[in-house]
TIROVO-468871 format. One record per residue: residue in one letter; x, y, z of N, C-alpha, C, O in turn; residue number from 1; chain. Coordinates in steps of 0.1 Angstrom, whole numbers, plus 2048, in hexadecimal, padded with zeros to 3 digits. Layout:
// residues N
REC:A:X:Y:Z:X:Y:Z:X:Y:Z:X:Y:Z:NUM:A .
...
END
This chain:
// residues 269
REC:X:808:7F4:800:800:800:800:809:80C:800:815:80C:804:1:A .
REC:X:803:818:7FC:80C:824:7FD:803:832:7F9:7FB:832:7F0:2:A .
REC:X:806:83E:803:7FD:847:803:7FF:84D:7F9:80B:84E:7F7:3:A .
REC:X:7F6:854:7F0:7F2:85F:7EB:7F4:86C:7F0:7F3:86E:7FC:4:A .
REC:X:7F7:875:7E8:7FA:887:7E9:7EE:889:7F3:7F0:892:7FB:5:A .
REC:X:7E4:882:7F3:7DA:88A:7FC:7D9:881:80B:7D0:882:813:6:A .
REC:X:7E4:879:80C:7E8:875:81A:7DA:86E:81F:7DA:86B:82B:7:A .
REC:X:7D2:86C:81B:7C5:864:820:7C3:856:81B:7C2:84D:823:8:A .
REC:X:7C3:855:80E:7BD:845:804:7CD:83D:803:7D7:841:7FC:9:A .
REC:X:7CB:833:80A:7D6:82A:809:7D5:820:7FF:7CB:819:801:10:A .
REC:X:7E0:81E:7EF:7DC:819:7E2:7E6:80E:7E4:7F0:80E:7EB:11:A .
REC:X:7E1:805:7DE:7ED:7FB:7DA:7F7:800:7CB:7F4:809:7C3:12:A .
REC:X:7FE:7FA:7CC:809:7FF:7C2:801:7F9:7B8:7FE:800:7AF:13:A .
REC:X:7FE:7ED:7B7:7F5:7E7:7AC:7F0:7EC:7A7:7ED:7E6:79C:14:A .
REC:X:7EB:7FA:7AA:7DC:7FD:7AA:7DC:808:7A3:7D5:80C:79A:15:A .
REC:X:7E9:80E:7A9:7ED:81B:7A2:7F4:81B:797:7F4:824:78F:16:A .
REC:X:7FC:80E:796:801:80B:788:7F7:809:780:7F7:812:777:17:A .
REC:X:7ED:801:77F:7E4:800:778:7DC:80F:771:7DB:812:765:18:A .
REC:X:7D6:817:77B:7D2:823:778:7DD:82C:775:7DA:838:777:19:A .
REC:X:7EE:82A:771:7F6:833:76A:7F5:82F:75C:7F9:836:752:20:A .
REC:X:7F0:823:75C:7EF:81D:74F:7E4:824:744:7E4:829:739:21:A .
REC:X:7DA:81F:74F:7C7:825:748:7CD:83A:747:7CD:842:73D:22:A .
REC:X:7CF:83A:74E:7D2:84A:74D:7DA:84C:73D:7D5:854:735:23:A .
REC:X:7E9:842:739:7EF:844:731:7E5:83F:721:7E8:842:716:24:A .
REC:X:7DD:839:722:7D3:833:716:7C9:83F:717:7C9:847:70E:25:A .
REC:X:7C2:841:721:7B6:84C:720:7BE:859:71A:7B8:860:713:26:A .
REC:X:7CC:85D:71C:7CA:86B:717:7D5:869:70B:7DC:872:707:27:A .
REC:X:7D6:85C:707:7DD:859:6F7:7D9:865:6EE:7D1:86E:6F1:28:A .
REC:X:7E3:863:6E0:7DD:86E:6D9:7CF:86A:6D0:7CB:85E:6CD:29:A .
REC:X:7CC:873:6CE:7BE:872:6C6:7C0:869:6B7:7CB:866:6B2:30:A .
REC:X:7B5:866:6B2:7B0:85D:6A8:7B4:866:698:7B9:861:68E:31:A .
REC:X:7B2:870:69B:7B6:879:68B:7C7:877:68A:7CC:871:682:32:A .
REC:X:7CC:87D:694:7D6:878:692:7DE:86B:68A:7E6:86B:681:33:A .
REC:X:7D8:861:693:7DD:855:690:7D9:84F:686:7DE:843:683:34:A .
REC:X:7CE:857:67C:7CD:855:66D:7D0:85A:668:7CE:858:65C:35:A .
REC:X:7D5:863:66A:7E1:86F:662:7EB:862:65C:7EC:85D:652:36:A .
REC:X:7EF:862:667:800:85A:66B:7FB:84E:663:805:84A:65D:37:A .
REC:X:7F2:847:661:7EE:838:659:7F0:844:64B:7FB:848:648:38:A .
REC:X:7E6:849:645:7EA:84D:63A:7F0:852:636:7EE:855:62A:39:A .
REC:X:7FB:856:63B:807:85D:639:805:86F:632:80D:874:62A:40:A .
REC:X:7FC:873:637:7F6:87F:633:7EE:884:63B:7EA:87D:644:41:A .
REC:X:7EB:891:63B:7E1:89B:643:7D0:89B:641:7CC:8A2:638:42:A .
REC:X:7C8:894:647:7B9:894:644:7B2:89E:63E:7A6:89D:63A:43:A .
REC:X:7BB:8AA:63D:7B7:8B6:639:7B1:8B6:629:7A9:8BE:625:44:A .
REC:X:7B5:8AE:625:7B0:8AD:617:7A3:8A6:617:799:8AB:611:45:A .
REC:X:7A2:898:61D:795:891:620:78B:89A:622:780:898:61E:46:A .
REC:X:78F:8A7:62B:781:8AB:630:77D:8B6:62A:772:8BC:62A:47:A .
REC:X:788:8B7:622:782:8C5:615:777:8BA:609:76E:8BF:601:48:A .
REC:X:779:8AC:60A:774:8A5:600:768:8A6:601:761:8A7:5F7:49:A .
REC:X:762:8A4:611:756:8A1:615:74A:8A9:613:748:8B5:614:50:A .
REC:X:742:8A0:610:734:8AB:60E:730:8B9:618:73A:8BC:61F:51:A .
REC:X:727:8C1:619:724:8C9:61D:71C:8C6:628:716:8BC:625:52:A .
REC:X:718:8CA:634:712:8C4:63E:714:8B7:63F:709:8B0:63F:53:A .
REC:X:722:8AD:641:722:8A4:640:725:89F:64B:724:893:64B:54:A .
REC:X:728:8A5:655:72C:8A8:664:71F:89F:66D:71E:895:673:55:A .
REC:X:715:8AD:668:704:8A8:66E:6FE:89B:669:6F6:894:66F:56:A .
REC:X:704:898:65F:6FC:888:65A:705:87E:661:6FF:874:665:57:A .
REC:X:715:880:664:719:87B:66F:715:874:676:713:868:676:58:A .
REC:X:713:883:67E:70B:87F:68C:700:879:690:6FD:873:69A:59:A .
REC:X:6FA:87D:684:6EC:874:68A:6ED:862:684:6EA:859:68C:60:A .
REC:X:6F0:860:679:6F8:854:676:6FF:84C:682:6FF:840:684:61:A .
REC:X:705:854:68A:70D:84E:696:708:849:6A4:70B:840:6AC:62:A .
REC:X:6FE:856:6A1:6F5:858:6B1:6ED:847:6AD:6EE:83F:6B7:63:A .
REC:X:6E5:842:69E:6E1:839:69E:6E6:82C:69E:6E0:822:6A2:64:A .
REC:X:6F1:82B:69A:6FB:822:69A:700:81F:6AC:703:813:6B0:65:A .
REC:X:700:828:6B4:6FF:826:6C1:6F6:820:6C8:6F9:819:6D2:66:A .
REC:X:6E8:823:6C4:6DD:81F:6C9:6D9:811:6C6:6D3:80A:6CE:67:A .
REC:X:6DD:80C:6BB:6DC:801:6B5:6E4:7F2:6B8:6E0:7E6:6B7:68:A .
REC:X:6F2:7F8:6BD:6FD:7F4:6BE:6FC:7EC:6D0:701:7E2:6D4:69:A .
REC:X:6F3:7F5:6D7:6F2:7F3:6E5:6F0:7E8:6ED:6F7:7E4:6F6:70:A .
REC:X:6E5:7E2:6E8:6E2:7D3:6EC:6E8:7C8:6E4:6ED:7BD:6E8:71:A .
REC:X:6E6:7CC:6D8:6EF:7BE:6CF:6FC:7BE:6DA:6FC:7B5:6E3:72:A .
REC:X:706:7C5:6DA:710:7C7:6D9:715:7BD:6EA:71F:7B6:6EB:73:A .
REC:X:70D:7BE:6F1:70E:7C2:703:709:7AF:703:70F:7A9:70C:74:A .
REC:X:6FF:7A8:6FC:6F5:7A1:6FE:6FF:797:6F6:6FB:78C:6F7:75:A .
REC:X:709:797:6EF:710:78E:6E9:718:789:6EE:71B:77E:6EC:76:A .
REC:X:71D:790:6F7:726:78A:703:722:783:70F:718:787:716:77:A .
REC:X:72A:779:710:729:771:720:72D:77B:72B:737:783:729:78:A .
REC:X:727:77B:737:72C:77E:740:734:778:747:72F:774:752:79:A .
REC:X:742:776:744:74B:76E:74C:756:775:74B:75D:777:741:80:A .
REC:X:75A:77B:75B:765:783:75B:777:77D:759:781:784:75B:81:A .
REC:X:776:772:757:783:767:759:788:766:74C:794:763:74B:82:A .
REC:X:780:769:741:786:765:735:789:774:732:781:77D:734:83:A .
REC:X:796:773:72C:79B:783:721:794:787:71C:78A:781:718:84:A .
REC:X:796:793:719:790:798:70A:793:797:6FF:79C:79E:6FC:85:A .
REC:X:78C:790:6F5:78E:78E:6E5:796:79B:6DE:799:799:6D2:86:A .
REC:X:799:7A0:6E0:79E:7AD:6D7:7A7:7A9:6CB:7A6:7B0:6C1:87:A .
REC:X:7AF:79F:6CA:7B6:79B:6BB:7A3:79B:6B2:7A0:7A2:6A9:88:A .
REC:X:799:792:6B7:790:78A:6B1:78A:79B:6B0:78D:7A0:6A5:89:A .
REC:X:785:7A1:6B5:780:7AB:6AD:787:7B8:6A7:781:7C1:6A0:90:A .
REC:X:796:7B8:6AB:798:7BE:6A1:79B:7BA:690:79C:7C2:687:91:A .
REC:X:79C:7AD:690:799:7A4:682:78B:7AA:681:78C:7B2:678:92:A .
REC:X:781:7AA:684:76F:7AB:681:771:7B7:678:770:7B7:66C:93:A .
REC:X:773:7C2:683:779:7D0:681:781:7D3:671:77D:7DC:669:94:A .
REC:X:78C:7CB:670:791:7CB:666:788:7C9:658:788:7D2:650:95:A .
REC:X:781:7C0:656:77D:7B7:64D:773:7C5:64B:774:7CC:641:96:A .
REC:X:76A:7C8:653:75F:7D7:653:765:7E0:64D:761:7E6:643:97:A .
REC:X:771:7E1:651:778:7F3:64B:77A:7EB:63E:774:7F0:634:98:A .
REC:X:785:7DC:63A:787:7DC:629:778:7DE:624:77A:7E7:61C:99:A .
REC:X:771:7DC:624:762:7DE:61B:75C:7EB:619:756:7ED:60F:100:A .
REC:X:75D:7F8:626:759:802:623:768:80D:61D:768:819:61A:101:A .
REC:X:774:805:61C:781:808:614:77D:808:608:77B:812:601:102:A .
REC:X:77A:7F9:603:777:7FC:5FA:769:800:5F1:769:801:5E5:103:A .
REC:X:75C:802:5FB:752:808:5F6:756:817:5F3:755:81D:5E9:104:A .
REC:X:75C:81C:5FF:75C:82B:5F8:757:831:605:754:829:60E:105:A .
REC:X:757:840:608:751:849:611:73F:843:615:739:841:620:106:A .
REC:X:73C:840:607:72C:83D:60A:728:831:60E:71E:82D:608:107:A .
REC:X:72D:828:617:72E:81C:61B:72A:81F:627:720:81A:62B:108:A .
REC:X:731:82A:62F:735:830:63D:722:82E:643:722:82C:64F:109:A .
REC:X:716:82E:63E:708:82D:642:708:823:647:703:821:653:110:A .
REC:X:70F:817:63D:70B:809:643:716:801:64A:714:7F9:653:111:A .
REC:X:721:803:646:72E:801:650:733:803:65F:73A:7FC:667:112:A .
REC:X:72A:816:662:72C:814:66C:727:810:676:730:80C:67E:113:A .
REC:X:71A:80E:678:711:801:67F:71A:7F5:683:71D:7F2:68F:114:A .
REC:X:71D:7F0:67C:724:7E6:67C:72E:7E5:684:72E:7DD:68D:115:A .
REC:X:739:7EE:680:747:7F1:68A:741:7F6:696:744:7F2:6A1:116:A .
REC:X:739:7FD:695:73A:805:6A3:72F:7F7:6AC:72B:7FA:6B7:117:A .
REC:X:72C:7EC:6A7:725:7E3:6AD:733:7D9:6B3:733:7D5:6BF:118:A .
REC:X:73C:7D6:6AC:745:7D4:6AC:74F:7D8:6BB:755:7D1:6C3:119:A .
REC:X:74F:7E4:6B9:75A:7ED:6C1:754:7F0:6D0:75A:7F2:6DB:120:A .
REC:X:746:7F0:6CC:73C:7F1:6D9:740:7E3:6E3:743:7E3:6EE:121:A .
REC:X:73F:7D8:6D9:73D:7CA:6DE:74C:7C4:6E3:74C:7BA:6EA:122:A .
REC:X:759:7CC:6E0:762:7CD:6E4:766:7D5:6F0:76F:7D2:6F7:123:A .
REC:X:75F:7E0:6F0:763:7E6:6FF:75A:7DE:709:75F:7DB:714:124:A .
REC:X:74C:7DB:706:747:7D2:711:74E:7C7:716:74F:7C6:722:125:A .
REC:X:753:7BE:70E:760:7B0:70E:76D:7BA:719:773:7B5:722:126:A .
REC:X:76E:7C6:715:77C:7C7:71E:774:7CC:72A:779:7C8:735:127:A .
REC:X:76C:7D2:72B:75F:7D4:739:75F:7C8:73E:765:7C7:749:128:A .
REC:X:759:7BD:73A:758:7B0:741:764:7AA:743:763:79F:749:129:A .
REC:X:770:7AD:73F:77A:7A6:742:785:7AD:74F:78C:7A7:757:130:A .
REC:X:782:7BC:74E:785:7C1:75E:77A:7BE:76B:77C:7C3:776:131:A .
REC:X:770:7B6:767:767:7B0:772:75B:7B9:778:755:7BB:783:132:A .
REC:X:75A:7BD:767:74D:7C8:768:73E:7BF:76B:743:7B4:76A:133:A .
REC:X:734:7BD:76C:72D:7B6:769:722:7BA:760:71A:7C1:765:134:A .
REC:X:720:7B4:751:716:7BD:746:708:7C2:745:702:7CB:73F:135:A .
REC:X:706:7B5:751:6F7:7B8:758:6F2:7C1:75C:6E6:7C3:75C:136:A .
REC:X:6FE:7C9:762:6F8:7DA:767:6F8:7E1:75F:701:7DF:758:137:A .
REC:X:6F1:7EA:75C:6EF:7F6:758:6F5:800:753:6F5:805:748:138:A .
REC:X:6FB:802:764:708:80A:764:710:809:75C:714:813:756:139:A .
REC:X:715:7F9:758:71F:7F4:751:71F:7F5:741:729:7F5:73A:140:A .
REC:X:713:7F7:73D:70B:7F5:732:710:806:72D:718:808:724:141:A .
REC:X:70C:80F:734:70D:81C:733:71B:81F:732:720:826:728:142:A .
REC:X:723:819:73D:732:81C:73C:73A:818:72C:744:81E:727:143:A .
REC:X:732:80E:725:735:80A:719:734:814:70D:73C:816:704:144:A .
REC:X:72B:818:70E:723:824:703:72F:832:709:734:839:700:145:A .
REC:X:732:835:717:73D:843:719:749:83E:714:751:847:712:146:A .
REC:X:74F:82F:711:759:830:70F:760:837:6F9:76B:83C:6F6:147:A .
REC:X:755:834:6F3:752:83F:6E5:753:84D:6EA:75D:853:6E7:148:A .
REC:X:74A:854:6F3:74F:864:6F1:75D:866:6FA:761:871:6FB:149:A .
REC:X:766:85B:700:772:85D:706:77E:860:6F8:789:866:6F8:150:A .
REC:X:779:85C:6EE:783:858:6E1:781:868:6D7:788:86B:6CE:151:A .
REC:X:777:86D:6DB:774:87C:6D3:776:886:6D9:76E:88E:6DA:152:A .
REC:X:782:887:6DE:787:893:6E5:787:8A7:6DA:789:8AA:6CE:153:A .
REC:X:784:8AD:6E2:784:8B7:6DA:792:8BE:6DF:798:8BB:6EA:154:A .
REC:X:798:8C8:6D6:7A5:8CE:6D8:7A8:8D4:6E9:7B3:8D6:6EF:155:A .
REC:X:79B:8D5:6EE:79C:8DC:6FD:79A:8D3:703:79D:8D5:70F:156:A .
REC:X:797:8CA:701:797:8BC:709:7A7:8B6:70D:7AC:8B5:719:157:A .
REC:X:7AF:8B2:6FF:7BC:8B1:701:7C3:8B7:706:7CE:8B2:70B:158:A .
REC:X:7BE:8C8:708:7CB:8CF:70D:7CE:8CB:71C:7D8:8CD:722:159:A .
REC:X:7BF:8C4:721:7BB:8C8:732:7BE:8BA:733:7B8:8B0:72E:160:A .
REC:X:7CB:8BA:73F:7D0:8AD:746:7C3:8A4:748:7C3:899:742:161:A .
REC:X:7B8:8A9:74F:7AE:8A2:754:7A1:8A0:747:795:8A1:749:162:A .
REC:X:7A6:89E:73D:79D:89E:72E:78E:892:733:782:891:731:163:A .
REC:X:796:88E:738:791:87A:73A:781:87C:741:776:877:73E:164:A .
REC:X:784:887:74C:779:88A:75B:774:893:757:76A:895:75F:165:A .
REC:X:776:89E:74A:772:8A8:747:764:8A1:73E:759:8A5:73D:166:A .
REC:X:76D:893:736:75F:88E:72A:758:885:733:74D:880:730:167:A .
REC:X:75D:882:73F:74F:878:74B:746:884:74F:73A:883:750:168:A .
REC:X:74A:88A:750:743:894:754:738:89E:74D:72F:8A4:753:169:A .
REC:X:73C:89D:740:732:8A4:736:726:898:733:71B:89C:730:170:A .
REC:X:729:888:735:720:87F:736:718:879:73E:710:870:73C:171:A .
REC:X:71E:885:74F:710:87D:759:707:87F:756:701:874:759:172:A .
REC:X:6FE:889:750:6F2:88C:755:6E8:882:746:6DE:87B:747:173:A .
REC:X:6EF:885:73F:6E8:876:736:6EA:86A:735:6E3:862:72F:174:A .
REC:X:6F7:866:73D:6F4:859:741:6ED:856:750:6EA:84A:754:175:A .
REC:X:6EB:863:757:6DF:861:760:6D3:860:75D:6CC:857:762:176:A .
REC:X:6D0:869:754:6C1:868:750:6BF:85C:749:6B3:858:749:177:A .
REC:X:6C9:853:740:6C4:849:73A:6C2:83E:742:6B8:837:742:178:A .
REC:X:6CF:83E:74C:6C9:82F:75A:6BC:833:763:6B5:82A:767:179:A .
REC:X:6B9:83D:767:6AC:841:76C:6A4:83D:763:69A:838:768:180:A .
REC:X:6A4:83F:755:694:83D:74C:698:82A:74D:693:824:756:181:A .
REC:X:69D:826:745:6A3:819:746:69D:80C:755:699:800:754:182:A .
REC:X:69F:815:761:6A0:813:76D:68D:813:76B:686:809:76C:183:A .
REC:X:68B:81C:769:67E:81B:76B:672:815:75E:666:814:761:184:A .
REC:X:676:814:755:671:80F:74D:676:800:746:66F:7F8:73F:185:A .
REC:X:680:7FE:74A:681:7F2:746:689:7F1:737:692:7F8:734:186:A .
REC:X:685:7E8:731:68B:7E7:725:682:7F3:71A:676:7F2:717:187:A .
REC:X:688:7F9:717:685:808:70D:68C:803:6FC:694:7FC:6F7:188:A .
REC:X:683:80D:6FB:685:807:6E8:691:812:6EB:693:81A:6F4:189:A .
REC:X:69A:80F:6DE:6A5:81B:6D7:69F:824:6D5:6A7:828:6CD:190:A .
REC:X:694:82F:6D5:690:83A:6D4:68C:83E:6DF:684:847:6DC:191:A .
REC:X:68D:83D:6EA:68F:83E:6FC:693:84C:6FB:69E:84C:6F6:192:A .
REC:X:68F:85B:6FE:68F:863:6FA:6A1:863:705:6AC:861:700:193:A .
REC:X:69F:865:710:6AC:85E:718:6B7:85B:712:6BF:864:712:194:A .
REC:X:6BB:84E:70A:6C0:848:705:6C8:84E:6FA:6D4:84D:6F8:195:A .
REC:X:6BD:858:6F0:6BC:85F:6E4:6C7:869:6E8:6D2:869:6E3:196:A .
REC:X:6C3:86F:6F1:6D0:87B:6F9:6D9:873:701:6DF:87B:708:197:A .
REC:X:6DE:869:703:6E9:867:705:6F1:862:6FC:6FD:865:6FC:198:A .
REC:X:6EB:859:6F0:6EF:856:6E2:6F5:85D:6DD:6FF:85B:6D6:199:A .
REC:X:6E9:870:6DF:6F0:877:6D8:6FC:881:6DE:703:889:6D8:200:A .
REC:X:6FB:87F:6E9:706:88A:6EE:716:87E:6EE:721:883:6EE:201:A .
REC:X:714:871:6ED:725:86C:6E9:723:86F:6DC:72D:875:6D6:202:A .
REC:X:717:86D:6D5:71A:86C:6C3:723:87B:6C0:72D:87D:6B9:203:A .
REC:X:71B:883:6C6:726:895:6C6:734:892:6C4:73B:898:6BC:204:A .
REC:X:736:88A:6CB:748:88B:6D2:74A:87C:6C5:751:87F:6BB:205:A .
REC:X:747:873:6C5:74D:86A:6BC:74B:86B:6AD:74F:863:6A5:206:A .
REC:X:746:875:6AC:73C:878:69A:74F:880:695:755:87E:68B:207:A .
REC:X:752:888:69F:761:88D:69F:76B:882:695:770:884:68A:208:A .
REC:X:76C:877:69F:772:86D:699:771:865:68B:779:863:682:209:A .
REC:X:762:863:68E:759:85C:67E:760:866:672:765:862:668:210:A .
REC:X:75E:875:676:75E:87E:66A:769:87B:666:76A:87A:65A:211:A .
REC:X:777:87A:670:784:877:66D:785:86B:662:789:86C:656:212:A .
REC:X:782:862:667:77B:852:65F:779:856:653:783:856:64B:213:A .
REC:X:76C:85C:650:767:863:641:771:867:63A:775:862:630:214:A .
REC:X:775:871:63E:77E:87A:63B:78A:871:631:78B:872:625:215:A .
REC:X:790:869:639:799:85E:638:796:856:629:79D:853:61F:216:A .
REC:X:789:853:62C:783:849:621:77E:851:616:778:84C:60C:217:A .
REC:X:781:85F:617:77E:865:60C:78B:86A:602:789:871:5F8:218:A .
REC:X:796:867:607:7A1:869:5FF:79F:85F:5F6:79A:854:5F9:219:A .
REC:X:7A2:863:5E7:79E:852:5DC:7AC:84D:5DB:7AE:848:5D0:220:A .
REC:X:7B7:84B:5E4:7C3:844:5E5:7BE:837:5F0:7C1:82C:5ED:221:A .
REC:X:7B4:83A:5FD:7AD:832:603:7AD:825:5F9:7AB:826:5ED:222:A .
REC:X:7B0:816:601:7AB:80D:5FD:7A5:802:604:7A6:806:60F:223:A .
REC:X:79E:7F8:604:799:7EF:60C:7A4:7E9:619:7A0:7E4:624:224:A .
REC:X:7B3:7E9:615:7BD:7E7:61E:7C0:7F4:62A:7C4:7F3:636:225:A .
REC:X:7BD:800:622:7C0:808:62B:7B3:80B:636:7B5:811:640:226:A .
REC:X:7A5:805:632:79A:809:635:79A:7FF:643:796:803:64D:227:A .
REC:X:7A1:7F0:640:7A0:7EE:646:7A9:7EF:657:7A6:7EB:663:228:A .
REC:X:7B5:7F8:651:7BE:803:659:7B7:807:664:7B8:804:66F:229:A .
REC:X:7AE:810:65D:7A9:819:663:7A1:815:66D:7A3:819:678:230:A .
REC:X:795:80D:66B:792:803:676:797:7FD:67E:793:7FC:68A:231:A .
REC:X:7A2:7F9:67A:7AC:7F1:688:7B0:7FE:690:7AE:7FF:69C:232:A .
REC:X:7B5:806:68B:7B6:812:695:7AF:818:6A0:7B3:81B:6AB:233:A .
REC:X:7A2:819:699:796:81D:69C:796:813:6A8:79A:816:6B3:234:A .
REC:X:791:802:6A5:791:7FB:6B4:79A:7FB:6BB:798:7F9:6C7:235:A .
REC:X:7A4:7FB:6B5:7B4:7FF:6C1:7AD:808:6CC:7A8:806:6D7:236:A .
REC:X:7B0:813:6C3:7AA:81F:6CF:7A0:81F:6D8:7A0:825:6E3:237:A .
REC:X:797:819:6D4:78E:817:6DF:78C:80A:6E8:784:807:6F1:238:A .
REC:X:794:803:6E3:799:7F6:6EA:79E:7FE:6F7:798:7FD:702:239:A .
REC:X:7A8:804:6F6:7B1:80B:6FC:7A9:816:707:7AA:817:713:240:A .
REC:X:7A2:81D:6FF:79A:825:708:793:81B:713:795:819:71F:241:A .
REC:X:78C:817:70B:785:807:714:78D:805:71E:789:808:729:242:A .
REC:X:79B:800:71D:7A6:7F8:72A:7A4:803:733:7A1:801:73E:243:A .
REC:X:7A6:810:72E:7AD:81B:735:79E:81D:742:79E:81F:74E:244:A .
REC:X:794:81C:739:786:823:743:782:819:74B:77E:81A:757:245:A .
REC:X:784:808:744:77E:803:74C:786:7FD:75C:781:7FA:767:246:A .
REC:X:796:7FF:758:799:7FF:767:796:80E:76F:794:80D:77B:247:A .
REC:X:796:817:76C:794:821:773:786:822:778:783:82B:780:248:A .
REC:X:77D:818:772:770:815:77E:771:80A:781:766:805:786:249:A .
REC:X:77B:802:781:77D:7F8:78A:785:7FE:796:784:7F8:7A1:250:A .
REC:X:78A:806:796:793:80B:7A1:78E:817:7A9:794:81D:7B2:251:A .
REC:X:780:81B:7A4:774:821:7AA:76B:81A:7B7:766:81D:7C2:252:A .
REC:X:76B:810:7AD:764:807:7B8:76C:804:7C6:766:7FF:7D0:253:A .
REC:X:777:807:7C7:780:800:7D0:788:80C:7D7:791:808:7E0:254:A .
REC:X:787:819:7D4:78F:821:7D5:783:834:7DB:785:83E:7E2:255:A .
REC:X:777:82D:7D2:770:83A:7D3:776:843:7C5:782:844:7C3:256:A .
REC:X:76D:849:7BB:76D:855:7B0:778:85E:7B3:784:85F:7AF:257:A .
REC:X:771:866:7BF:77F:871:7C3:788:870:7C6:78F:87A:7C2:258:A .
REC:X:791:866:7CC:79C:860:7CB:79F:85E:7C2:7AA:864:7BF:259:A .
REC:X:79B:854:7B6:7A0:852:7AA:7A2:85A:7A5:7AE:858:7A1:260:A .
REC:X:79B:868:7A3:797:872:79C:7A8:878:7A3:7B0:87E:79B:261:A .
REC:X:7AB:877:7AD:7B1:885:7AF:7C4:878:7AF:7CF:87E:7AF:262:A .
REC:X:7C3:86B:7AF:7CD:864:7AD:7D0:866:7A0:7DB:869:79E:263:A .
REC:X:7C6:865:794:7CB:864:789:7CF:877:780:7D3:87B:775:264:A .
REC:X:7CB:87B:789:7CF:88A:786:7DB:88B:78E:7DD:897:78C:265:A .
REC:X:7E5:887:796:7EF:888:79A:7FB:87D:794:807:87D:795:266:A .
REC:X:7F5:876:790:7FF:86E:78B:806:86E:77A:7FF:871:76F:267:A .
REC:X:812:86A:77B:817:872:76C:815:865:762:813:85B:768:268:A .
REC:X:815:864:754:814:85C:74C:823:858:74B:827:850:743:269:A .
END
């Protein structure tokens, strides 16, 4: 055991290593980036390519793709905390998705992304159930869907050490209102007015990323090999985000929020 700067919460070293880790994955660099660096060029061109209001069709494209994505995704998995997480197995899935919308073209992106993001959903729940989350809750269910708007950082987000608690924070109050409606109603269709606003407030922050995606797939050098790049990227990163969030509410549970909150803001990557 060993104390913390605030001389009160006694951590195991274990523990703190572990959350220097999740700290070092959650505030990785962003997704544009790292498709820059795959195509060996500036997206800046992709996004001169793109339609006009193409941003807004995005979003809402995304916001449904999230909604959609929620129970398939959560309901395919065993709840058994003992076995690993598949992540070679879905980032192959992943792959095989991006070669087909590589080589369909930008206008693939309607029916492709459903798909991935069912995919990428169904993979962060796998690394949720494998830090000893249990799927059954709710909570857990919800924690799945925040781990997408953790991966859409906006420029002010990065600048601020605390990026991580700044985007939990912009997502309590709709992931409260959705476990309250949920809580009380039971099983709710996807048009759960609830649901709709929390769909749409990650789809805001991940539609960032998608655009980058688009963007990408709209250079005509793009091929079904690189598309499928870009996907494996894509689940990397949120694979990653996934490790990073879901120990850091494993270490909630055991530790209390504010302590976490104020350990992983003191500790250096």
């Amino acid at each position: 055991m060993t104390d913390m700067a605030t001389g009160m919460t006694q951590w195991d070293l274990a523990d703190l290593e572990a959350l220097r880790r999740a700290k070092r994955r959650l505030e990785s660099p962003n997704l544009t980036a790292e498709i820059s660096s795959l195509l060996g060029q500036p997206l800046e061109v992709g996004f001169k390519m793109l339609p006009k209001n193409f941003s807004g069709r995005i979003q809402a494209i995304t916001q449904t793709a999230l909604l959609r994505a929620a129970d398939v995704a959560v309901k395919s998995l065993q709840n058994n905390s003992s076995a690993p997480p598949r992540d070679a197995m879905h980032r192959w899935l992943s792959a095989g998705s991006g070669a087909v919308g590589g080589a369909l073209g930008l206008w693939a992106l309607s029916v492709e992304l459903p798909i991935s993001t069912t995919l990428i959903l169904r993979s962060i729940a796998d690394i949720a159930r494998s830090e000893g989350h249990d799927l059954e809750q709710l909570s857990v269910r919800l924690a799945c869907l925040e781990v997408f708007a953790l991966g859409g950082r906006t420029p002010q987000d990065n600048a601020a050490e605390s990026g991580y608690w700044l985007v939990r924070a912009s997502l309590t109050k709709a992931v409260s209102d959705a476990a309250a409606y949920i809580a009380e109603k039971g099983l709710v269709r996807e048009g759960a007015p609830p649901l709709v606003r929390l769909a749409a407030t990650v789809a805001s922050r991940l539609s960032m990323d998608i655009s980058a995606q688009a963007a990408a797939k709209a250079i005509p050098v793009v091929s079904a090999l690189t598309g499928a790049g870009i996907n494996v990227l894509f689940m990397n990163h949120f694979q990653e985000m996934a490790r990073g969030h879901f120990v850091v509410k494993r270490l909630e549970k055991k530790y209390g929020t504010a302590a976490v909150q104020t350990a992983y803001q003191q500790l250096s990557t």
